[in-house]
C-alpha positions as CSV (number, residue, x, y, z in Angstrom):
1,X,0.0,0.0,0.0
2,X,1.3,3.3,-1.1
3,X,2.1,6.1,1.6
4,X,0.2,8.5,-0.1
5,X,-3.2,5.9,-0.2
6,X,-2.7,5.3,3.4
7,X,-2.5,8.9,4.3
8,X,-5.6,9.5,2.4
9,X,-7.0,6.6,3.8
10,X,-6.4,8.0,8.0
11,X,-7.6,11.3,7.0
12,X,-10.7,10.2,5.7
13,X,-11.0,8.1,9.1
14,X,-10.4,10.9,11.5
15,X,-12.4,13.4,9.0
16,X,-15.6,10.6,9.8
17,X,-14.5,10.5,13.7
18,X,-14.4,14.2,13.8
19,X,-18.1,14.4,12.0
20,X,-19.3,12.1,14.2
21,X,-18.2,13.9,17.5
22,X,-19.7,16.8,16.1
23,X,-22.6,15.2,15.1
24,X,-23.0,13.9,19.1
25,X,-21.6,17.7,20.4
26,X,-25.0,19.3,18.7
27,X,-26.7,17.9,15.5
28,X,-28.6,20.5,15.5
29,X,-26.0,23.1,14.8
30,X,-25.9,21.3,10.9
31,X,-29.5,22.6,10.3
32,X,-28.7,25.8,11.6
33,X,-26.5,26.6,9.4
34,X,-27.7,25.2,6.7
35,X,-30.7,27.5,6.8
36,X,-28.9,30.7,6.9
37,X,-26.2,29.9,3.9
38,X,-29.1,28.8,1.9
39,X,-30.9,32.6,2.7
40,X,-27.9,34.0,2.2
41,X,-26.8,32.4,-1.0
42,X,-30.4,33.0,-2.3
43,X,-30.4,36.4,-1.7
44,X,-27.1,37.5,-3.1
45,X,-28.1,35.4,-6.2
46,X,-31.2,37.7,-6.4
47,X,-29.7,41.3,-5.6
48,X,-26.7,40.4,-8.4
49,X,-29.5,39.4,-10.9
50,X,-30.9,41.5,-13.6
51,X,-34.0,40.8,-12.8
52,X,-33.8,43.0,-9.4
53,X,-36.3,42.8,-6.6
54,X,-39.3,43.5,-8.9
55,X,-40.5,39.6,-9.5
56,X,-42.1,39.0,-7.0
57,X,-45.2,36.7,-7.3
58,X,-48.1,36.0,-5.6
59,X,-48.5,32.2,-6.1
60,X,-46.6,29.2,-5.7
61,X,-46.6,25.8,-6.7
62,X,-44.0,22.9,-5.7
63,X,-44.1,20.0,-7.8
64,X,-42.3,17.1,-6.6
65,X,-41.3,13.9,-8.8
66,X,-40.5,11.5,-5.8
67,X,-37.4,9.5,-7.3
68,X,-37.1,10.8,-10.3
69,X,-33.7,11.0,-10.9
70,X,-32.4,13.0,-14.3
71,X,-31.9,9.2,-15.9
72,X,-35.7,9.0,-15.1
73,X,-36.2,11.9,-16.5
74,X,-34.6,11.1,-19.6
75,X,-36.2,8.0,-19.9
76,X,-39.5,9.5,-19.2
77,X,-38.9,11.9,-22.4
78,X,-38.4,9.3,-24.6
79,X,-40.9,6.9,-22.8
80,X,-43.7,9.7,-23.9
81,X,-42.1,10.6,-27.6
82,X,-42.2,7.0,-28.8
83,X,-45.7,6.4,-27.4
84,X,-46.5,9.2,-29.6
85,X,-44.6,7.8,-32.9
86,X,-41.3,9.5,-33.0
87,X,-38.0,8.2,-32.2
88,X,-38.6,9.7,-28.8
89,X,-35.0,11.4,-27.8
90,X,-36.3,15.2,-29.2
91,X,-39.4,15.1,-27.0
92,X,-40.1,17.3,-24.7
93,X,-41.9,16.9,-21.2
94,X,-43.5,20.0,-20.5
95,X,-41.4,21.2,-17.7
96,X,-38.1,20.3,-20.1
97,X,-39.4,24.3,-21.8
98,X,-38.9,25.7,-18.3
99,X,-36.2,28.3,-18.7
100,X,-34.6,28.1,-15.7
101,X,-32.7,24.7,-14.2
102,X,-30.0,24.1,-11.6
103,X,-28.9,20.8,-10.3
104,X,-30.1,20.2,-6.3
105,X,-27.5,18.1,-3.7
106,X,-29.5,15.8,-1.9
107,X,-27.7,15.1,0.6
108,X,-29.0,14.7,4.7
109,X,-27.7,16.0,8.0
110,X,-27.1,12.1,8.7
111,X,-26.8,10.7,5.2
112,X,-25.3,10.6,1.5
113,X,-27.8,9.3,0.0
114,X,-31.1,10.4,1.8
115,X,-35.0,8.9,1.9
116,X,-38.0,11.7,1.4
117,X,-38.2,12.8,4.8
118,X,-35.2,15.1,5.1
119,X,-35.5,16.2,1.4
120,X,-38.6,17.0,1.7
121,X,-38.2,19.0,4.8
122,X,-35.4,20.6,3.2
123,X,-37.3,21.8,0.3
124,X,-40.5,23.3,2.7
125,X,-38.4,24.8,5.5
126,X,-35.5,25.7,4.8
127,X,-33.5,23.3,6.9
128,X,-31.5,20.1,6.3
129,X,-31.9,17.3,8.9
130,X,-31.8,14.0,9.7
131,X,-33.2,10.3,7.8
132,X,-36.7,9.9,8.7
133,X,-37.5,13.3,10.4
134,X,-40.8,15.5,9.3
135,X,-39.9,19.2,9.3
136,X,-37.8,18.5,12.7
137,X,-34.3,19.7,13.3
138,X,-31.9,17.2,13.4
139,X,-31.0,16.9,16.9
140,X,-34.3,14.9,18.0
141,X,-34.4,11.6,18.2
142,X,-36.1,9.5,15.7
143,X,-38.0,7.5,18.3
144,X,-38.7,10.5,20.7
145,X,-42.3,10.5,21.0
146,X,-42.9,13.1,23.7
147,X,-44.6,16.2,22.3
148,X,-42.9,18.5,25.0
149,X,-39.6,17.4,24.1
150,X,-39.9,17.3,20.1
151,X,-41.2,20.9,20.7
152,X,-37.9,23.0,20.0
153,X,-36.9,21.1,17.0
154,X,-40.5,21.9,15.3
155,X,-39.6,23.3,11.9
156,X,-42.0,25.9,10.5
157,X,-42.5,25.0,6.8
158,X,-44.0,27.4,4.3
159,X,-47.5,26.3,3.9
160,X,-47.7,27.2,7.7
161,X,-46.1,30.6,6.5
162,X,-48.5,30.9,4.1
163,X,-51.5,29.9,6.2
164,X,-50.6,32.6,9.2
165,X,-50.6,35.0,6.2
166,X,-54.3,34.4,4.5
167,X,-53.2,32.6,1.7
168,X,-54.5,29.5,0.2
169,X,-52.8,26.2,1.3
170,X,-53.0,22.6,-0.8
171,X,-51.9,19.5,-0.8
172,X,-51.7,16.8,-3.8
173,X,-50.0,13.3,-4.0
174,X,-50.4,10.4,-5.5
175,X,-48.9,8.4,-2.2
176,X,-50.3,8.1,0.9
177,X,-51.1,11.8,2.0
178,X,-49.5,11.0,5.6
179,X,-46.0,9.9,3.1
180,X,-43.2,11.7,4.1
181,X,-43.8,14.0,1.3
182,X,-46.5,15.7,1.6
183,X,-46.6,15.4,5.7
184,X,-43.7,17.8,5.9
185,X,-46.0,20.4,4.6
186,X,-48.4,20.0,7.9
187,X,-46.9,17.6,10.3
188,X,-43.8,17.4,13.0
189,X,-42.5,14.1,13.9
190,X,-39.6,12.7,14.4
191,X,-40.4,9.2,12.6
192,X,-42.0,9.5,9.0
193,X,-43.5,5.9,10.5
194,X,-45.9,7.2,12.8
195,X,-48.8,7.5,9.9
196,X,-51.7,6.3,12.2
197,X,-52.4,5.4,15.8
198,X,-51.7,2.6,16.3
199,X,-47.6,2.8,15.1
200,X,-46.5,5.1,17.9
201,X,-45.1,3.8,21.5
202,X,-47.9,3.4,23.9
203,X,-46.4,6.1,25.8
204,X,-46.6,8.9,22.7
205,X,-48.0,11.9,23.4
206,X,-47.2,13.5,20.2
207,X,-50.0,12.9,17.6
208,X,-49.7,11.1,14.6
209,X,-48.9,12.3,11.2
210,X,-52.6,12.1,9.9
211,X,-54.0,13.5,13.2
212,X,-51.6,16.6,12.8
213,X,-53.6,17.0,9.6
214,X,-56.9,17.0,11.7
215,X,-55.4,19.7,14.1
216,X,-53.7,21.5,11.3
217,X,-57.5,22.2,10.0
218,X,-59.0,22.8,13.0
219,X,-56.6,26.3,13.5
220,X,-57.6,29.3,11.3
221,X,-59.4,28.5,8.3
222,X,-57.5,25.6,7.8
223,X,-56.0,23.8,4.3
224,X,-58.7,24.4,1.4
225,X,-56.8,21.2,-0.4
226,X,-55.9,18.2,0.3
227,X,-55.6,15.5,-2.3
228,X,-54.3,11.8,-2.4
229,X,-54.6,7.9,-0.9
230,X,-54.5,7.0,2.6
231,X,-57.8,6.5,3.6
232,X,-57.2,3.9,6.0
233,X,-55.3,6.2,8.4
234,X,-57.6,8.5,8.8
235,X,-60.8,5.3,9.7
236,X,-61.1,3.4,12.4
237,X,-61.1,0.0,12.6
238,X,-64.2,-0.7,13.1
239,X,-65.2,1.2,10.1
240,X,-65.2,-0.5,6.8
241,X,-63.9,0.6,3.8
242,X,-66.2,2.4,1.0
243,X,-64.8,0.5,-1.7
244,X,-63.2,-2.7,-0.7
245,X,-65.6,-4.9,1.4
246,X,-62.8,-7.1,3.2
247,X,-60.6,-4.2,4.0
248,X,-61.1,-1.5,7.3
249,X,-59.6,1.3,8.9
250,X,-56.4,1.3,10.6
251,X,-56.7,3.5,12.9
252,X,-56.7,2.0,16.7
253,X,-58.1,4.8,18.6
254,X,-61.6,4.9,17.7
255,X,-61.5,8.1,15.7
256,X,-62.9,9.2,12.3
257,X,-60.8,11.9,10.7
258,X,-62.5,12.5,7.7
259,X,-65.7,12.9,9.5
260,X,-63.4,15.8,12.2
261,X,-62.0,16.8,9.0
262,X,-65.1,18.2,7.4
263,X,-66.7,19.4,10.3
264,X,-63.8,21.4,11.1
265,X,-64.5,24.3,8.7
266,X,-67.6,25.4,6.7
267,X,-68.1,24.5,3.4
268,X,-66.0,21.3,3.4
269,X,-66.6,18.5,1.7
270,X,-64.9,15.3,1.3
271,X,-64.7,12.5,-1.6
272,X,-63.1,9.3,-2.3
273,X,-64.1,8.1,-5.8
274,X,-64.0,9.5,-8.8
275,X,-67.7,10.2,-9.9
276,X,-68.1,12.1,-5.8
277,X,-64.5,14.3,-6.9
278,X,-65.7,15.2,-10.7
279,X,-69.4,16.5,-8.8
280,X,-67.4,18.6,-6.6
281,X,-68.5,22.1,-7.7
282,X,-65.1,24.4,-7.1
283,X,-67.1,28.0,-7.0
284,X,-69.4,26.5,-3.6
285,X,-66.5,24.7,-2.1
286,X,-64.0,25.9,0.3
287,X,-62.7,22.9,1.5
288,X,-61.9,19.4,-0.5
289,X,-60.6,16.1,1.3
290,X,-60.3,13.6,-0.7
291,X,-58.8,10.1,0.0
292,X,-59.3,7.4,-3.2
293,X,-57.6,4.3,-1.5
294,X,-56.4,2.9,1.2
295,X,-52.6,3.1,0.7
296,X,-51.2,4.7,-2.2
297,X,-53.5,5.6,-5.2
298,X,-53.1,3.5,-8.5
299,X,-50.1,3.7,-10.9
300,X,-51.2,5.4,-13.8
301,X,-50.8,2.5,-15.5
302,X,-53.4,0.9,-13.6
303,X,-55.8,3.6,-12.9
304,X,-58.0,3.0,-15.3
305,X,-58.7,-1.2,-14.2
306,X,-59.9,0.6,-11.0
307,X,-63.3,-0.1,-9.6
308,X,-64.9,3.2,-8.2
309,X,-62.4,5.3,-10.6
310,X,-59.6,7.9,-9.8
311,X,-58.7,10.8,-11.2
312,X,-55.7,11.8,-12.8
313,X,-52.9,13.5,-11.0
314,X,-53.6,16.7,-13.7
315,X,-57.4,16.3,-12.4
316,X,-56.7,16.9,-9.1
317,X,-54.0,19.7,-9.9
318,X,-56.5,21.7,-12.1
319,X,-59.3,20.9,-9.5
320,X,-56.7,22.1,-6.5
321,X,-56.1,25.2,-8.5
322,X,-59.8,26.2,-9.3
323,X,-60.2,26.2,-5.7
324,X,-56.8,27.9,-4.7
325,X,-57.1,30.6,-6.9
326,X,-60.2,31.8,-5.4
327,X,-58.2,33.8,-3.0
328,X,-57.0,37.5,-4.1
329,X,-53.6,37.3,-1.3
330,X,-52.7,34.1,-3.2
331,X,-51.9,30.1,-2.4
332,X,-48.8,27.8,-1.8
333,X,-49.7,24.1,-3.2
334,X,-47.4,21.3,-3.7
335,X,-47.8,18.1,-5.9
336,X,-46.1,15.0,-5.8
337,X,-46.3,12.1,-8.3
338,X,-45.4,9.4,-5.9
339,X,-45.3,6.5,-7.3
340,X,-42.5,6.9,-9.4
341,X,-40.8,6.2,-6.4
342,X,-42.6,3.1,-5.9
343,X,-42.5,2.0,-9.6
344,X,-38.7,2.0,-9.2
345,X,-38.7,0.7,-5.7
346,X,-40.4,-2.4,-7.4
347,X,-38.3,-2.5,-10.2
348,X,-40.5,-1.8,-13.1
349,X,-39.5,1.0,-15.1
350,X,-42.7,0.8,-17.1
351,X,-44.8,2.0,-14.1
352,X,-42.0,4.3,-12.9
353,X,-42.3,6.4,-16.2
354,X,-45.7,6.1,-17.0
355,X,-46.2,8.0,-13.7
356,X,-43.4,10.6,-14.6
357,X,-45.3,11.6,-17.5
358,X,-48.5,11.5,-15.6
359,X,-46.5,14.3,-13.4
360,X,-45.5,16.4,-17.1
361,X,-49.2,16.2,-17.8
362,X,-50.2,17.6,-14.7
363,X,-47.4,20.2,-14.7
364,X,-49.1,20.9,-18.1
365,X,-52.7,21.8,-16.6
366,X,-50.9,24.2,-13.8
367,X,-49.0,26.3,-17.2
368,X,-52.1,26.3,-18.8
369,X,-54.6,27.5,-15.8
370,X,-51.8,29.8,-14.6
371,X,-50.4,33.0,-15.4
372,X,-46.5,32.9,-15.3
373,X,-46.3,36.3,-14.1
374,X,-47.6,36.0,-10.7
375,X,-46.9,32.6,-10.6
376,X,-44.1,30.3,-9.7
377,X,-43.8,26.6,-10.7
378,X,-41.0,24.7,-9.5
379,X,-40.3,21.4,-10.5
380,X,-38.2,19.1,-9.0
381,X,-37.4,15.3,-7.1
382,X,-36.1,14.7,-3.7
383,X,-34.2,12.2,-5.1
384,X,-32.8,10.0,-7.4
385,X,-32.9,5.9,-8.0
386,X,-30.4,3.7,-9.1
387,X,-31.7,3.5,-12.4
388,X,-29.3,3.2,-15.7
389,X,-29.8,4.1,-19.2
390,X,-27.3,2.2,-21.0
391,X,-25.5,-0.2,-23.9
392,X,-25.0,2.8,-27.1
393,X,-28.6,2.1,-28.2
394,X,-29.3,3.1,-32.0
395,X,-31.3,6.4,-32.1
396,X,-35.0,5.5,-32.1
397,X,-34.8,2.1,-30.4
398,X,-37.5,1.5,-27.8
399,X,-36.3,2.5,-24.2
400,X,-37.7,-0.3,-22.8
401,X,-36.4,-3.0,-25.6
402,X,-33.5,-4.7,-26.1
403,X,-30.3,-2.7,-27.3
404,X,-29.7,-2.8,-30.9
405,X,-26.4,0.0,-32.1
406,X,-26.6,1.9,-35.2
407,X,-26.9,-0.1,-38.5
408,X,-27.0,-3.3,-36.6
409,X,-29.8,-6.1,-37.1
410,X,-29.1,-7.9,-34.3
411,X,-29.4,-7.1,-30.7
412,X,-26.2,-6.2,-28.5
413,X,-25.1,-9.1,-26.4
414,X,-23.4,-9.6,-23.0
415,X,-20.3,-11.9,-22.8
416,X,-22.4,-15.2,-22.4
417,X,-23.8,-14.1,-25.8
418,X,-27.3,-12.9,-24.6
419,X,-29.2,-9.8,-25.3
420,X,-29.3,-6.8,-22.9
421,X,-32.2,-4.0,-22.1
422,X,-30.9,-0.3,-22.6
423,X,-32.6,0.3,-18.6
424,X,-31.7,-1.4,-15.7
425,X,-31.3,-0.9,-12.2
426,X,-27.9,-1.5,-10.2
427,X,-29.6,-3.4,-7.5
428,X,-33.3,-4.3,-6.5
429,X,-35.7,-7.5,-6.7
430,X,-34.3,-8.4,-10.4
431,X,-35.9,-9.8,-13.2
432,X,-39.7,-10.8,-13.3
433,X,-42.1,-11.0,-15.9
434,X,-45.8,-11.1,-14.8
435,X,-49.1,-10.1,-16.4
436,X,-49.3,-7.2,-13.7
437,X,-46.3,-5.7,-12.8
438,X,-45.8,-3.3,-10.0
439,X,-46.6,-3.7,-6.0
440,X,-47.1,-7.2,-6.4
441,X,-43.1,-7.8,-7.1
442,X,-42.3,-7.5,-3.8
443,X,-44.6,-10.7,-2.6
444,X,-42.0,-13.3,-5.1
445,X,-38.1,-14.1,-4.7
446,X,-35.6,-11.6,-5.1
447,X,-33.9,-12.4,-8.4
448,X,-30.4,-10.5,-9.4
449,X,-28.2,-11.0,-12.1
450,X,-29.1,-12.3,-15.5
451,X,-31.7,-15.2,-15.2
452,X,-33.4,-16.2,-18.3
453,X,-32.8,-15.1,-22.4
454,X,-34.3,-12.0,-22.9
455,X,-34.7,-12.6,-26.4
456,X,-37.9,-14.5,-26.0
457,X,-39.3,-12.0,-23.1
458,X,-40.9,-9.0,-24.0
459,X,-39.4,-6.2,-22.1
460,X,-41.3,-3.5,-23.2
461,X,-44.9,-5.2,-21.3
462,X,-45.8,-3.0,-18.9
463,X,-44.9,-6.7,-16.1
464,X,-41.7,-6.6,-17.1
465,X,-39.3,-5.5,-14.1
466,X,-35.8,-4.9,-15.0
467,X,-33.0,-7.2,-14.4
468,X,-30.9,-6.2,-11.1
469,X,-27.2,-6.3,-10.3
470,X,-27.0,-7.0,-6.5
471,X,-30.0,-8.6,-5.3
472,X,-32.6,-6.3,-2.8
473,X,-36.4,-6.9,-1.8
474,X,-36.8,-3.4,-2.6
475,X,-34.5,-0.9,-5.2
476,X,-33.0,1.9,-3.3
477,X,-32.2,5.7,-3.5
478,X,-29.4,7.5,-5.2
479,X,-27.2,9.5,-4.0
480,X,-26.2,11.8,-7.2
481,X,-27.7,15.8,-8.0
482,X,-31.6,16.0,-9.3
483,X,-33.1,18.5,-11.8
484,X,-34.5,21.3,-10.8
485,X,-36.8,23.4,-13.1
486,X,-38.2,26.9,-12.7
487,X,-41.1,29.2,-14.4
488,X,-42.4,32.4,-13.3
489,X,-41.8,35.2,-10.4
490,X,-38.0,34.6,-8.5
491,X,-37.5,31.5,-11.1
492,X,-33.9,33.1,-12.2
493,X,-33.0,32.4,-8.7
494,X,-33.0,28.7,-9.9
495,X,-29.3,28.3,-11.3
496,X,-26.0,26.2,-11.2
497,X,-25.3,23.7,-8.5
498,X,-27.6,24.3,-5.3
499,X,-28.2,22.8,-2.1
500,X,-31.6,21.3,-1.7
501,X,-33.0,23.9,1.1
502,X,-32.1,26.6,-0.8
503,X,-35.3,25.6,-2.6
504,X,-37.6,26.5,-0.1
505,X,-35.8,30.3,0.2
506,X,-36.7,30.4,-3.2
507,X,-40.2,30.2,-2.8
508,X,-40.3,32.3,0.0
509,X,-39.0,35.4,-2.2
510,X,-41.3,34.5,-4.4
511,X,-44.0,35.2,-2.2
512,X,-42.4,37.9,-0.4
513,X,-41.8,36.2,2.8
């Protein structure tokens, strides 16, 4: 071993020792600091642009691609183009026209490569912090559950800025509305686990993430939106579900949230099936709950197949925005297309960038019901996946396929011979091939490496998951930069390399905060 590796190797030991002492001294210094570089850097970026002070909007809207890495992106482009009948690399998703973008480091307090909760966090308060944590600093514990002592690592976020300030609040997501996603926006926790009672320590005496949502309302005039699956932590279980007969509520305290939810503030309503959301009239409605399942709504790929209907994630945005934009002072929503995270949790591209262009098509509706002058529309992931786009493909050739290079009639082949898809993923469950694809990989053996000829599978079906190199139940994060793309008031702010937070100053000038 060389001198100079082994000197690079110590100093990288007593650079981690030295972290972690830090870490122990006060993790909370980390968010801290974080917050007021982020201000900092945002505001000097604004006072040395062009565009001066004067940009100011008074509308905001966050949408969030959860997992959707630039490679996902890039997928997703093509995905779209060749469903449309061109060779699918000179499409454009709709947010691809933005005119501002900037790469976001998604780093944690606590980790390299991060889950939602602190990315989240980071991008609605301002503050990095720590795996697992809902807008609280980084110095809690993740399995404190006493509300006195989580109290002084509560993170204000910025619907709560915008709520003490008479502006519209919503909330969209395909995911469970109590995800770690969109609970940032309304809840403080220090486990992104604690979805229902139920999952906290007997001793708790902080509320759960969808009861937060209940006391959220119950303060001012409450959220006006708040869109998305989950219904079974809001019920009881004693109640039974509205649409499936064998399944119930969840909840193990008796309570019905929904039913607290809508009599918290006049002119509420709440839905959970399509033909209930499309009767919802936006001009006599102040108030919209609306939960259509149980977990996580459908994949886009299967929303369609399902029995009492959902709608589209551009349905709810458009229906979010009729009701937002009711108020003169002006609204902060964000929207998340969750399940991309979950497509490529499971595996299956196919899902993963069906719902990425379900996102475009909903960042679409906001451009089109929107006026980019007083509003801003960010768009961005929390983070990435380990999902590859590779083998020097021919222009033209199906993402999903089988690699064929330019002028070639056969398809590329490994060194065993066999053919090879363009996308794959660097670990996760592996190669399956079922008549449903999605969810329902996780209940079969994990399968990595290469395990049958592709040459007789077709890997464009929609149950095809993508062959794995080291085996996992379930695909993980990645730790490399995500997109981020801006339109409207403060959007020039939106620039270079950037540290995830500094997202959430953005939107703050933007609004004048």
């Amino acid at each position: 071993m060389s001198s100079r590796f082994m000197a690079r190797k110590v100093g990288v030991l007593l650079a981690s020792a030295a972290m972690c002492t830090l870490a122990a001294a006060d993790d909370r210094d980390e968010s801290r600091t974080s917050y007021g570089v982020a201000s900092a850097k945002v505001s000097e970026r604004d006072r040395d642009s062009d565009h001066g002070r004067s940009s100011r909007g008074k509308n905001v809207i966050l949408f969030v691609g959860d997992g959707m890495g630039v490679s996902t992106v890039t997928a997703a482009r093509i995905f779209e183009g060749q469903d449309k009948g061109s060779s699918g690399e000179e499409n454009a998703l709709s947010f691809d026209t933005f005119p501002h973008t900037a790469l976001i480091k998604t780093y944690s307090v606590n980790q390299q490569t991060s889950d939602s909760a602190p990315t989240a966090t980071a991008m609605v308060t301002g503050f990095k912090t720590n795996d697992g944590a809902i807008s609280v600093a980084s110095g809690v514990d993740r399995f404190e559950s006493n509300a006195a002592r989580i109290a002084p690592f509560v993170l204000e976020t910025i619907l709560e800025q915008a709520e003490r300030r008479g502006l519209s609040t919503g909330i969209v997501s395909t995911a469970r509305i109590t995800h770690a996603t969109p609970a940032v926006n309304y809840a403080h926790i220090p486990n992104r686990d604690w979805e229902r009672a139920g999952q906290l320590p007997a001793s708790a005496t902080v509320l759960d993430i969808a009861a937060q949502l209940i006391a959220k309302q119950k303060i001012g005039d409450g959220l006006e939106v708040v869109l998305g699956g989950g219904r079974e932590m809001f019920l009881s279980t004693s109640v039974a579900d509205p649409e499936y007969a064998t399944r119930t509520g969840r909840r193990t305290d008796g309570r019905n949230l929904p039913q607290e939810w809508v009599a918290a503030q006049p002119k509420s309503t709440y839905v959970w099936n399509k033909a209930q959301f499309d009767a919802v009239n936006p001009n006599n409605t102040k108030h919209l709950f609306g939960l259509f399942e149980p977990s996580h709504m459908q994949y886009e790929a299967d929303r369609s197949s399902d029995g009492a209907g959902e709608p589209s994630l551009a349905d709810l945005t458009a229906k979010a925005i009729q009701i937002l934009s009711k108020n003169r002072k002006g609204y902060y929503m964000m929207v998340e297309a969750g399940r991309i995270d979950h497509g490529h949790h499971a595996g299956n591209a196919y899902r993963a960038l069906s719902d990425t262009v379900a996102l475009s098509d909903a960042v679409r509706t906001a451009m089109r019901m929107t006026d980019r002058d007083d509003t801003l529309i960010l768009v961005t992931a929390d983070h990435s996946h380990v999902f590859t786009i590779a083998g020097y493909p021919e222009r033209g050739n199906p993402i999903l396929g089988l690699v064929k290079t330019p002028g070639s009639t056969n398809f590329s082949k490994d060194f065993q011979g066999r053919p090879y898809t363009t996308v794959s993923y660097a670990n996760g469950p592996g190669y399956a091939s079922l008549a449903t694809g999605g969810d329902i990989r996780s209940a079969l053996p994990v399968t990595p490496g290469r395990v049958v000829d592709l040459s007789i599978i077709d890997t464009m079906d929609e149950g095809f998951h993508q062959e794995s190199l080291v085996g996992l139940s379930s695909e993980t994060h990645a730790g490399e930069d995500v997109a981020l793309y801006g339109r409207g008031p403060k959007s020039h702010l939106v620039g270079g390399t950037m540290e995830q937070n500094e997202v959430y100053h953005i939107m703050r000038a933007a609004l004048g905060f």
